[in-house]
C-alpha positions as CSV (number, residue, x, y, z in Angstrom):
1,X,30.8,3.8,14.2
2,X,29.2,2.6,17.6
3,X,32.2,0.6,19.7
4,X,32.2,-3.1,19.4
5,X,31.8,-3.8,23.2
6,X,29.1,-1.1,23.7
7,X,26.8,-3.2,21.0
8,X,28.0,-6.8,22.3
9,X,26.7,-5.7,25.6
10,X,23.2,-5.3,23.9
11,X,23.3,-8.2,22.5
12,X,24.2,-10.1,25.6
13,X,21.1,-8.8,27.6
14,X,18.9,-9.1,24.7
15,X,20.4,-12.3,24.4
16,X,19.4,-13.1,28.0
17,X,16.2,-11.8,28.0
18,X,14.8,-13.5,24.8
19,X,13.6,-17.3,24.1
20,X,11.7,-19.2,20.8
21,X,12.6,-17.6,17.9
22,X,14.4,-15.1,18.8
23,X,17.0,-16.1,21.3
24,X,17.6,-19.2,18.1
25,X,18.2,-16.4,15.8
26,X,20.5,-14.3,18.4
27,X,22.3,-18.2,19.4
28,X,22.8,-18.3,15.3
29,X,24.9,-15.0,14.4
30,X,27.1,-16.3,17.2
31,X,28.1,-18.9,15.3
32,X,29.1,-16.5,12.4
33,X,33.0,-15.3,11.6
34,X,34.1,-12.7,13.6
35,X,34.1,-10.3,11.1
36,X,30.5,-11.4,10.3
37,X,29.0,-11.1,14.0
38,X,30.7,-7.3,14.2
39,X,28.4,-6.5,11.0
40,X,25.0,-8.6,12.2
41,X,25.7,-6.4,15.6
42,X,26.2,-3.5,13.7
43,X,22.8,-4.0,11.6
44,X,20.9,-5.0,14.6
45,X,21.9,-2.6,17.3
46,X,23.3,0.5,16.3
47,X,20.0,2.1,15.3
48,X,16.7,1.8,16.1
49,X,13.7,0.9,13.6
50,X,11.6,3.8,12.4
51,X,8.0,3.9,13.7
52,X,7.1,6.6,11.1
53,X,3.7,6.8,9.3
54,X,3.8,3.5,7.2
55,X,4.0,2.2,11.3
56,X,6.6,-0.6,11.8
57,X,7.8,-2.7,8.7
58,X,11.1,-3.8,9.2
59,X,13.3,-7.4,8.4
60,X,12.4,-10.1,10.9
61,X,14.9,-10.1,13.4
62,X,16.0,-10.2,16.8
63,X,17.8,-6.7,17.8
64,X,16.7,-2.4,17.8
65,X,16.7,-2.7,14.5
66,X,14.1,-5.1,13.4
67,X,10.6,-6.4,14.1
68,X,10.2,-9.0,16.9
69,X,8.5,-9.0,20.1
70,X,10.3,-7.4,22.1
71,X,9.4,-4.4,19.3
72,X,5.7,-5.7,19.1
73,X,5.6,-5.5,23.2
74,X,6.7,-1.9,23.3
75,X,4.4,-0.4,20.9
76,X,1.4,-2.1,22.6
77,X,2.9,-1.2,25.8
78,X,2.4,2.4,24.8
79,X,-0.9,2.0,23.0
80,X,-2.8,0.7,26.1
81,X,-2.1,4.3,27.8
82,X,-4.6,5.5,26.0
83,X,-6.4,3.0,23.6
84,X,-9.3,1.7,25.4
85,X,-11.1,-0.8,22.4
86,X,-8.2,-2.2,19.7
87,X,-9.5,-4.9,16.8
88,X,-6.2,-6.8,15.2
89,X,-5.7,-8.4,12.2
90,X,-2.7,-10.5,10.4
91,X,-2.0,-11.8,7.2
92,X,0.2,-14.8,6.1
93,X,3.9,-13.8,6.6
94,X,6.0,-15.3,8.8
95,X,5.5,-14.7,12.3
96,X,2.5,-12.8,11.6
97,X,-0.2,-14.6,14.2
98,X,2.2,-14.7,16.7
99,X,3.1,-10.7,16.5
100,X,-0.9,-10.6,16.4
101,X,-1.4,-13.0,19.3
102,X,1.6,-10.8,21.2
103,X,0.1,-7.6,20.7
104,X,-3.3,-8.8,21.7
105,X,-2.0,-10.2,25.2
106,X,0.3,-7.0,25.7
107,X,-2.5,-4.7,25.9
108,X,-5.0,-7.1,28.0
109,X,-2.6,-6.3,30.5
110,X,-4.1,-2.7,30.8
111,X,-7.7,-2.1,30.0
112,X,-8.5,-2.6,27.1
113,X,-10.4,-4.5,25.1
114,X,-9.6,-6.7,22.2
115,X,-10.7,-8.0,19.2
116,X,-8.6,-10.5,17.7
117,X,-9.4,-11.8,14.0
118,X,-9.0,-15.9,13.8
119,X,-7.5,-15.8,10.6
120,X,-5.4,-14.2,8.2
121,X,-7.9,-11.1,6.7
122,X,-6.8,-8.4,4.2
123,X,-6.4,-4.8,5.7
124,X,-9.3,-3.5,4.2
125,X,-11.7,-5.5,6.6
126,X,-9.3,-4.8,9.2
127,X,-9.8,-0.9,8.5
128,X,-13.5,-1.9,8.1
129,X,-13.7,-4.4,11.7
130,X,-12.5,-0.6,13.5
131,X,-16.0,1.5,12.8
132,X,-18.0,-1.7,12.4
133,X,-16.9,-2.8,15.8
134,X,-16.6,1.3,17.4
135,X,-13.5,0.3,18.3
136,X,-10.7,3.6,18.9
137,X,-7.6,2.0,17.3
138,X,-6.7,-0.8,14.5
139,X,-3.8,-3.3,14.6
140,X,-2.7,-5.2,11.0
141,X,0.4,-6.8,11.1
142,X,1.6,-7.1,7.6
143,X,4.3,-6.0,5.7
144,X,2.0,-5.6,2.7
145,X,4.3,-6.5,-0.8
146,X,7.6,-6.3,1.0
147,X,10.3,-9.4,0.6
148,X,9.7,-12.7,2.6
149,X,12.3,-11.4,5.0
150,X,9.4,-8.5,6.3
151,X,6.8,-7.7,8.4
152,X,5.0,-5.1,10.0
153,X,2.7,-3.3,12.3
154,X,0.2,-0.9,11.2
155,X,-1.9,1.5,13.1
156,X,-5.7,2.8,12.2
157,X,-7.6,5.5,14.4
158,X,-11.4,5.7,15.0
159,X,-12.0,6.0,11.2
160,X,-10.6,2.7,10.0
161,X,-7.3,5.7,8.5
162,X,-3.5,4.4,9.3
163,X,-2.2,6.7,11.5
164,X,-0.7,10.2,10.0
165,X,1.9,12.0,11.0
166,X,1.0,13.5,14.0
167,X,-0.3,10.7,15.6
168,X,3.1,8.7,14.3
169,X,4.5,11.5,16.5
170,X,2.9,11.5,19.6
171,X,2.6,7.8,20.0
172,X,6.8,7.6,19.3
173,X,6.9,10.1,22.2
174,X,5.1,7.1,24.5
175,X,7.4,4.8,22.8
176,X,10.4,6.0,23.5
177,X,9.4,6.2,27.5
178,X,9.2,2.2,26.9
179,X,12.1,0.2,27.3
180,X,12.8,-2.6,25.2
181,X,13.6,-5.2,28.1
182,X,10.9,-3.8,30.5
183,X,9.0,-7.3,32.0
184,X,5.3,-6.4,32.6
185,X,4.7,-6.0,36.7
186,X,0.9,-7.4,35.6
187,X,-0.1,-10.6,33.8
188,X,-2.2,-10.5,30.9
189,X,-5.9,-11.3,31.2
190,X,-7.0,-13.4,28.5
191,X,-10.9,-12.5,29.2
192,X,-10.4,-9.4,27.5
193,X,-9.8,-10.7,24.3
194,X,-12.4,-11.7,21.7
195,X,-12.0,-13.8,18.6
196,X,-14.2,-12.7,16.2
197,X,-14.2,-13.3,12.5
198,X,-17.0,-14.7,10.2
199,X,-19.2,-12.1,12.0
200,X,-17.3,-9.7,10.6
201,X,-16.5,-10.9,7.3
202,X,-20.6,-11.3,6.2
203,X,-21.1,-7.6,7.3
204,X,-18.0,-6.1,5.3
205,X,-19.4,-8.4,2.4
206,X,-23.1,-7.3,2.5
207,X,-21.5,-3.7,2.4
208,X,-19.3,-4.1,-0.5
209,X,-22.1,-5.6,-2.4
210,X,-24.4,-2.9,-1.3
211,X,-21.9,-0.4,-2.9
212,X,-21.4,-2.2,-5.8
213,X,-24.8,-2.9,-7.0
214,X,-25.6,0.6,-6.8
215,X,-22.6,0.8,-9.9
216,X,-24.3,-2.6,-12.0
217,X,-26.5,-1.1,-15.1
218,X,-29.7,-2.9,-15.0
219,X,-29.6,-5.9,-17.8
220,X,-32.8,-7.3,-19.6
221,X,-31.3,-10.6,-20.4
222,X,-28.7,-12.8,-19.6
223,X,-25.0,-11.8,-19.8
224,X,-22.4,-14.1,-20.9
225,X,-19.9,-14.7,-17.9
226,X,-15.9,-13.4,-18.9
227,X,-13.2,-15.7,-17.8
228,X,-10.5,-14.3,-15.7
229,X,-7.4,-16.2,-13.8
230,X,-7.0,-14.7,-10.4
231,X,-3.2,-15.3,-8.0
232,X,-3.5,-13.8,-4.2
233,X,0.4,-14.6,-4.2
234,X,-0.2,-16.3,-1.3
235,X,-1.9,-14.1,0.5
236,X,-5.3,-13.1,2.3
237,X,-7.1,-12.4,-0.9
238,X,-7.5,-16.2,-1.8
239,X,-11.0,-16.2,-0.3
240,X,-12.4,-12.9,-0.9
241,X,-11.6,-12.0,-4.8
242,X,-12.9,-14.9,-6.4
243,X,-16.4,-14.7,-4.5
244,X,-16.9,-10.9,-5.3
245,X,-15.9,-11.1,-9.0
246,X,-18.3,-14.2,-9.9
247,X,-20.8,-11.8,-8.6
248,X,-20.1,-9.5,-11.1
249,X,-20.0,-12.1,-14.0
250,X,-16.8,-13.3,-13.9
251,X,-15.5,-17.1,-14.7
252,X,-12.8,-16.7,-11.9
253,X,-9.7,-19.3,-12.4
254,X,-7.1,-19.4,-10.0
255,X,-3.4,-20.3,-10.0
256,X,-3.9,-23.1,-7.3
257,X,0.1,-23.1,-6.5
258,X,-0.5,-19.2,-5.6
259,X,-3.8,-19.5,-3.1
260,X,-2.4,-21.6,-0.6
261,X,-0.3,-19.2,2.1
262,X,3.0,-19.5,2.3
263,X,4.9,-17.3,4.0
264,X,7.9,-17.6,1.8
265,X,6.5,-16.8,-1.1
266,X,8.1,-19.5,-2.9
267,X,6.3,-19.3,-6.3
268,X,7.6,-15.5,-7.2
269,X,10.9,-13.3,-6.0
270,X,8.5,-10.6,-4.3
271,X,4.8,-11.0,-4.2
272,X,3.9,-7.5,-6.0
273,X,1.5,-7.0,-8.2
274,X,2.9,-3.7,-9.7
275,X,5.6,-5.9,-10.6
276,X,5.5,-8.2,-13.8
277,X,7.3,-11.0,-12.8
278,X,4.4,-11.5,-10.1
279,X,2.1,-12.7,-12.9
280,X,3.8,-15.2,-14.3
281,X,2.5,-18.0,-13.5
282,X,-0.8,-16.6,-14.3
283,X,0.7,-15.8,-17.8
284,X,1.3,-19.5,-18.3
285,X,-2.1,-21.1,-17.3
286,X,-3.4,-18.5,-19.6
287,X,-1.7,-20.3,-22.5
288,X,-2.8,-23.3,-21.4
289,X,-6.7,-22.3,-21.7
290,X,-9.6,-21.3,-24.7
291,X,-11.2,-19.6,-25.1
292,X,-8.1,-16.7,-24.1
293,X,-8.9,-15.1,-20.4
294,X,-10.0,-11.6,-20.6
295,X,-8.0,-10.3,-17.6
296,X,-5.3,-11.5,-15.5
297,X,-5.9,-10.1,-11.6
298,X,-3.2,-10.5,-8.7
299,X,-3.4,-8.7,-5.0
300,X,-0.7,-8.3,-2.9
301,X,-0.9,-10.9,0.3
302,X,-2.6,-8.5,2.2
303,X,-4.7,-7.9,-0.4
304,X,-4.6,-3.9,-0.7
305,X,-3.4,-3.4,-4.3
306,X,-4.5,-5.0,-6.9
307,X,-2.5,-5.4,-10.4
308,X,-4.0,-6.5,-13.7
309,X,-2.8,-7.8,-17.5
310,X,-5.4,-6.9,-20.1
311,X,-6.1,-9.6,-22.7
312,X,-5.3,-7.4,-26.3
313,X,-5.5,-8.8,-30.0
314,X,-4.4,-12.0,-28.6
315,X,-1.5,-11.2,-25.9
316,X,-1.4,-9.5,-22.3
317,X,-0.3,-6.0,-21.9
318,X,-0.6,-4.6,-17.9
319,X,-2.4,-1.5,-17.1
320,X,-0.1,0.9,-14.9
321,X,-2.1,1.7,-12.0
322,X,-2.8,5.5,-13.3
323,X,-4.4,3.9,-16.1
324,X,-6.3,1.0,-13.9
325,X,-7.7,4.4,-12.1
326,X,-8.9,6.5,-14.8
327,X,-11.0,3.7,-16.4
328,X,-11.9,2.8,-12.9
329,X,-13.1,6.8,-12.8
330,X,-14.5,6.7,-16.0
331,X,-17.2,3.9,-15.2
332,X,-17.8,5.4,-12.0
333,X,-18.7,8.6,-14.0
334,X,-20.7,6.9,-16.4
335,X,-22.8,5.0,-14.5
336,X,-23.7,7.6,-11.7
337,X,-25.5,9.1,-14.4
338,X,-25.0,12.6,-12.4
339,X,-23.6,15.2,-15.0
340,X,-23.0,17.5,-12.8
341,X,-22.2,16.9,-8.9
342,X,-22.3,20.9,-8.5
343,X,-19.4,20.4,-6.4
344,X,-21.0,18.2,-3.8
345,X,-18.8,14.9,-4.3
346,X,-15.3,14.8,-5.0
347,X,-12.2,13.1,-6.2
348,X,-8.9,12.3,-4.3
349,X,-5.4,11.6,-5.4
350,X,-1.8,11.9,-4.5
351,X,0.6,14.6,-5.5
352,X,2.6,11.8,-7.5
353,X,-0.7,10.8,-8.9
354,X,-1.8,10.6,-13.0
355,X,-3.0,14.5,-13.5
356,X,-5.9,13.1,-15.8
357,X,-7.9,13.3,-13.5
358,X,-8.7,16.8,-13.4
359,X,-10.4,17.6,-16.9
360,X,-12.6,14.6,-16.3
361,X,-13.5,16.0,-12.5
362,X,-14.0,19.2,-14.7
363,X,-16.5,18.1,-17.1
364,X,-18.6,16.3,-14.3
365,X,-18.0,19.5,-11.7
366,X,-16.4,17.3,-9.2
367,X,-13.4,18.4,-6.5
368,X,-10.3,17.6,-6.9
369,X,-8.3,17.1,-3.7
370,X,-4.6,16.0,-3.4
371,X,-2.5,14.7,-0.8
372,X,0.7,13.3,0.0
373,X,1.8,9.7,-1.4
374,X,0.0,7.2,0.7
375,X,-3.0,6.0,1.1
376,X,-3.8,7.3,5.3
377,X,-3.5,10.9,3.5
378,X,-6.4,10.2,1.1
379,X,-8.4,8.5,3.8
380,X,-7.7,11.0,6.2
381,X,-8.6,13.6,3.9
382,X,-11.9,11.8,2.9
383,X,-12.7,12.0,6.7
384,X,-12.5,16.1,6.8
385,X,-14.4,16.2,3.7
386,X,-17.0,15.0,5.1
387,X,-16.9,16.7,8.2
388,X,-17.6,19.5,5.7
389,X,-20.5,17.8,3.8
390,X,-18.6,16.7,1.2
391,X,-18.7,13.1,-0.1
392,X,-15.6,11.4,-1.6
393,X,-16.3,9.9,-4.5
394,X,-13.5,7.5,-5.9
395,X,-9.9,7.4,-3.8
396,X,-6.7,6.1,-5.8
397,X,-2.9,6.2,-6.0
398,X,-0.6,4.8,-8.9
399,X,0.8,2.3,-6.8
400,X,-2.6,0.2,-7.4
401,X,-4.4,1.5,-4.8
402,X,-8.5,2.0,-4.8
403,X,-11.2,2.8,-2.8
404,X,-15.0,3.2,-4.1
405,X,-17.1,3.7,-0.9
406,X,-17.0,4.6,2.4
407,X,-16.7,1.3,3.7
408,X,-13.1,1.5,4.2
409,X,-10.7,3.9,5.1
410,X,-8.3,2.6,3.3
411,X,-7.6,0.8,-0.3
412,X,-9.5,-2.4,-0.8
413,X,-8.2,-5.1,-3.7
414,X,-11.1,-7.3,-2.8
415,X,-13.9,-4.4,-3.7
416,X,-11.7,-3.6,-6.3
417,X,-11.9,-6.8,-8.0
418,X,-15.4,-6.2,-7.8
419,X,-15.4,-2.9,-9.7
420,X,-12.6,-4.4,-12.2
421,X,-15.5,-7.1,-12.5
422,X,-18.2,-4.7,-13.5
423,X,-15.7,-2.6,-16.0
424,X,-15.2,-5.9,-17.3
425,X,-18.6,-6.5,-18.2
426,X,-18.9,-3.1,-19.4
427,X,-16.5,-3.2,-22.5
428,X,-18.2,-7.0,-23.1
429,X,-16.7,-9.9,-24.2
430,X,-15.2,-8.9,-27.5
431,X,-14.3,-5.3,-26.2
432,X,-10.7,-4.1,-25.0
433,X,-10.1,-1.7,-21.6
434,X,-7.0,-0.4,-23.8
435,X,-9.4,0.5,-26.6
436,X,-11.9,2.6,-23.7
437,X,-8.5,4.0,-22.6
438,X,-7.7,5.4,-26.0
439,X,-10.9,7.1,-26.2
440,X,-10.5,8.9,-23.4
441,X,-7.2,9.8,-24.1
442,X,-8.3,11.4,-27.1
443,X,-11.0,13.3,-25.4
444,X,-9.0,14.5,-22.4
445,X,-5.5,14.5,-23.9
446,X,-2.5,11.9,-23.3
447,X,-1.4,12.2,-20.1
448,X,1.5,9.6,-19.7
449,X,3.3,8.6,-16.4
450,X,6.7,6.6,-15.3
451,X,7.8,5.7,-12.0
452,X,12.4,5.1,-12.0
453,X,13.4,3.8,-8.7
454,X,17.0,3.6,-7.0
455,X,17.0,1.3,-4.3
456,X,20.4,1.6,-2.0
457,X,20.2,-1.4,0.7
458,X,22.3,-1.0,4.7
459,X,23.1,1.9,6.3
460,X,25.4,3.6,4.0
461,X,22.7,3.1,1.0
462,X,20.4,5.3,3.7
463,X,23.0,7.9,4.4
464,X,23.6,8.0,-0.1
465,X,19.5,8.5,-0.3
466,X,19.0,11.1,2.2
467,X,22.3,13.1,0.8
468,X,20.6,13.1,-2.5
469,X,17.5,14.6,-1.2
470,X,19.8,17.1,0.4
471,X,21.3,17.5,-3.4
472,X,17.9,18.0,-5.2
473,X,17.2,21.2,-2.7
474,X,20.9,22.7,-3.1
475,X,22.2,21.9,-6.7
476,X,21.1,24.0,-9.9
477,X,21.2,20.6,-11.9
478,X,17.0,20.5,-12.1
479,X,16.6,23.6,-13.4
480,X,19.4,22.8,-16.4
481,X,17.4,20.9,-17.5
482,X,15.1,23.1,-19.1
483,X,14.3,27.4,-19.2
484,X,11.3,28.1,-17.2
485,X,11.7,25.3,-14.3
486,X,10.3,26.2,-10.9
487,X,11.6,23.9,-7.4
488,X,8.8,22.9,-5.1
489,X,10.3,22.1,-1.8
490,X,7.4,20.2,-0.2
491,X,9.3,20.5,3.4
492,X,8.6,24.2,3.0
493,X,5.1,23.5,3.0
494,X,2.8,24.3,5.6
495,X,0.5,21.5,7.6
496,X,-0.6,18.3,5.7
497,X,1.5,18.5,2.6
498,X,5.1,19.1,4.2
499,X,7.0,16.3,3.7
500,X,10.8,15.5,2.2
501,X,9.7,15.6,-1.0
502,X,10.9,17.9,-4.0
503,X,9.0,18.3,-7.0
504,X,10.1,19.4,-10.3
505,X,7.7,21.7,-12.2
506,X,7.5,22.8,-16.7
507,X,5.9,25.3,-17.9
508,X,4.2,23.0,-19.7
509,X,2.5,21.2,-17.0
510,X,4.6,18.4,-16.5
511,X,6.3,17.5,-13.8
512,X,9.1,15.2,-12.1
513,X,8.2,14.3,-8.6
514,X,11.3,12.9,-6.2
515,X,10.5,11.5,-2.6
516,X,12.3,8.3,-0.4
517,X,10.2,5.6,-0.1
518,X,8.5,5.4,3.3
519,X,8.7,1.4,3.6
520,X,11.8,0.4,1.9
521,X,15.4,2.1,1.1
522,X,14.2,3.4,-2.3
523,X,14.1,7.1,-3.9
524,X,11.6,7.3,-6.2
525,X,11.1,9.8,-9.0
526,X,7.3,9.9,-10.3
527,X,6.8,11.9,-13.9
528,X,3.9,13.3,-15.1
529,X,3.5,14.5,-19.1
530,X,1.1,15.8,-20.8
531,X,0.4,16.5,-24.6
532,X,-2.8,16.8,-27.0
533,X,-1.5,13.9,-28.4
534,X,0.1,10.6,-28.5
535,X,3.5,10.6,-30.3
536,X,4.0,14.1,-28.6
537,X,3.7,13.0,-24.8
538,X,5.4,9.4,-25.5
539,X,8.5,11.8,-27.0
540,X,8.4,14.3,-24.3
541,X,8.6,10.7,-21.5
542,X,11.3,9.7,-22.8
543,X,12.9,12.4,-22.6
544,X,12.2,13.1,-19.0
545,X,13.1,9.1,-18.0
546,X,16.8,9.8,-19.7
547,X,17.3,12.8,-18.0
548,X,16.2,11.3,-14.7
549,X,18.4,8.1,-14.9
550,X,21.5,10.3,-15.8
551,X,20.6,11.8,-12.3
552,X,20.3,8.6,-10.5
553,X,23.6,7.5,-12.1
554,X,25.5,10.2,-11.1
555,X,24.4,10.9,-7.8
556,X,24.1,7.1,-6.6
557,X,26.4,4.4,-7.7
């Protein structure tokens, strides 16, 4: 454990060096018990945040181990080394515009130019503001669904794509030639950053309609509108969703508590959609209205993922995200009215990623392309497809993540809402999503998925995770569980798909994927079954959950 004095000496001279916000919060731990301030010094000094490839997302604190702007400084510090033309965005967390405002006059210092957004926007127009604009790099700060107690900073390259791993690794190298308390010799020059905005906005609007339309079957009469209730959570989504669904048909009713920003989230405990508890409110204005809402739609505050409840026989089940994307892919199919793509297009996933997929991409003679688990992999995969001539098709990840188009290069709630719309309208008012999934089900086969987390919170719960990684590689417990059990060690791997991930492989087909999350101190295990039919695979889950938990219990508490 780092010595008392040597961390007490950081925190005097950051301390010193800090004012606002920060020196408060510093001033406030002070003030704590003894025993209390050892711990906050031990939390906040004795490591450094990660800059790794899901950028900066870290509690917001003063200290090494946090996001502030001393942190915000020093990665802009080494960005304007070589960025020349950076656009940044913010959504509506805490500190957010002032991290944005920060990083913006940090690198008018050198010389670059900068485009700052003058208001909270979700990251997909951010990733959309980088090729619309030409500019070489993308700020968002946004810690995406994370606790109030987050934010972040997220890079994008040239293509609108968040930084991968080799770029993570050469800008950490310029990083760590940055000191923390370094003042700038130069003052920042306020003429070299733009406000832009509504500009901006209209064109990533005109494109997402123009993508959409192409998807909207023609109609001889009249359709009757479907009523929804949207929730951004209090995030960026607010004015987006609702405008690009009612194009698409939709009677769009909002939770008005829920679309006014608020950084501390007061209306749910995290603002997730892949999380039920995020939609209750929703849940109860539903019961408050007739006819019964069709759909229940919530984004996350930066509005990336989008979650939904289906209206069935009279209550609200949710889709899983896996599910969300296969009927997503199924309309796509449909109403391309290509049956066969000869290879040209393609489909991309994640390793950890429903497998169903695969016999629809068969039937259609579309490529299937995986990746690792996160979103930059698919878009920068997307981006060497079609250096090769190869168009992508339909992007998505079970953690509610979706791309139609190439107007992003990244996952997009708000055009997402827009495809929900049109699935919407597809099945009609008296027909069911869960009754379209069921029929392709039944024509591809049940493929059935489950996500089990462990989350282990400080320093010690991040020495327990990385130990049972260590665990998965070296024990024989896996392959106990059944005969014929292969190990995939994905650090083995060679180029893009190395990464500390270990996946468990059936003869079968199935599949138990382990990997720690890349945001939050979480290990995560994603399974994947597969059966002709329905009681089979909903057996065979089971199963494969129990066995799993065991694991977790043993290894982690």
């Amino acid at each position: 454990m780092p010595e008392y004095e040597g961390l007490k000496r950081q925190y005097d001279r950051w301390l010193e060096a800090s004012s606002g916000w920060m020196k408060e919060d510093l001033d406030s731990i002070a003030e704590l018990p003894f025993d209390v301030f050892k711990f906050e010094l031990l939390e906040r000094f004795s490591v450094e945040a990660e800059f790794g490839t899901g950028g900066l997302r870290s509690k917001i604190r003063a200290g090494t181990n946090g996001i502030n702007d001393f942190w915000i400084k020093r990665i802009c510090k080494a960005l304007r080394t070589h960025s020349k033309k950076v656009v940044i965005a913010y959504d509506t967390r805490r500190c957010s515009k002032e991290f944005a405002v920060e990083a913006a006059t940090t690198l008018s210092v050198g010389q670059c130019q900068v485009f700052l957004f003058d208001e909270p926007v979700p990251t997909p127009i951010l990733s959309f503001a980088v090729k619309y604009l030409k500019c070489d790099t993308g700020i968002v700060i946004t810690a995406s669904h994370n606790p109030k107690e987050y934010n972040g900073f997220k890079l994008y390259d040239e293509n609108g794509v968040q930084y991968i791993p080799d770029k993570v690794e050469r800008l950490n190298e310029l990083i760590k030639q940055v000191s923390f308390l370094d003042k700038d010799k130069n003052i920042p020059n306020p003429k070299r950053i733009e406000r832009v905005g509504e500009n901006v906005i209209q064109a990533y609007e005109s494109e997402v309609f123009r993508e959409l339309d192409i998807l909207k079957p023609g109609q001889s009469g009249e359709t009757p509108e479907i009523s929804v209730i949207y929730t951004p959570l209090h995030g960026t989504g607010a004015r987006f969703v609702p405008k690009i669904m009612a194009a698409y048909g939709m009677a769009v009713q909002v939770v008005e508590e829920q679309m006014i920003p608020d950084p501390e989230f007061s209306t749910v405990t995290v603002p997730n959609p892949e999380e039920p508890e995020a939609f209750e409110m929703a849940l109860n204005k539903a019961k408050e209205l007739l006819p019964i809402p069709k759909a229940l739609i919530a984004t996350d505050p930066d509005a990336d993922r989008l979650g939904v409840f289906i209206e069935y026989q009279g209550e609200y089940r949710s889709l899983t995200g896996n599910e969300l994307g296969i009927l997503f892919l199924d309309y796509i199919l449909r109403k391309k009215g290509v049956k066969d793509f000869k290879g040209s297009q393609a489909i991309l996933k994640t390793i950890v990623t429903t497998d169903a997929m695969k016999p629809m991409a068969k039937a259609y003679n579309l490529k299937v392309y995986e990746t690792l688990t996160g979103f930059k992999y698919l878009g920068n995969k997307s981006v060497e497809l079609q250096s090769m001539g190869i168009e992508t098709l339909f992007s998505f990840e079970e953690s509610y993540g979706y791309l139609y188009g190439t107007h992003a290069g990244d996952k997009d709630a708000c055009s997402t809402a827009g495809l929900l719309a049109l699935l919407l309208q597809d099945v009609g008012s008296e027909g069911s999503l869960f009754t379209r999934l069921e029929e392709i089900r039944n024509h591809y086969g049940y493929y059935l998925e489950r996500l089990l987390t462990h989350t282990a919170e400080g320093l010690d719960g991040m020495n327990k995770l990385k130990a049972f990684m260590r665990s998965l590689r070296t024990d024989k417990t896996l392959l106990n569980w059944e005969d014929g059990i292969r190990i995939k060690d994905y650090l083995g791997e060679k180029g893009e798909l190395k990464a500390d991930v270990v996946e468990t492989l059936f003869q079968n087909g199935d599949k138990c994927v382990f990997r720690p999350s890349g945001t939050e101190p979480k290990i995560k295990a994603y399974i994947n079954v597969h059966a002709q039919d329905k009681a089979t695979a909903v057996s065979r889950l089971g199963w494969m959950e129990e066995k799993v938990k065991k694991l977790f219990d043993s290894n982690l508490n």
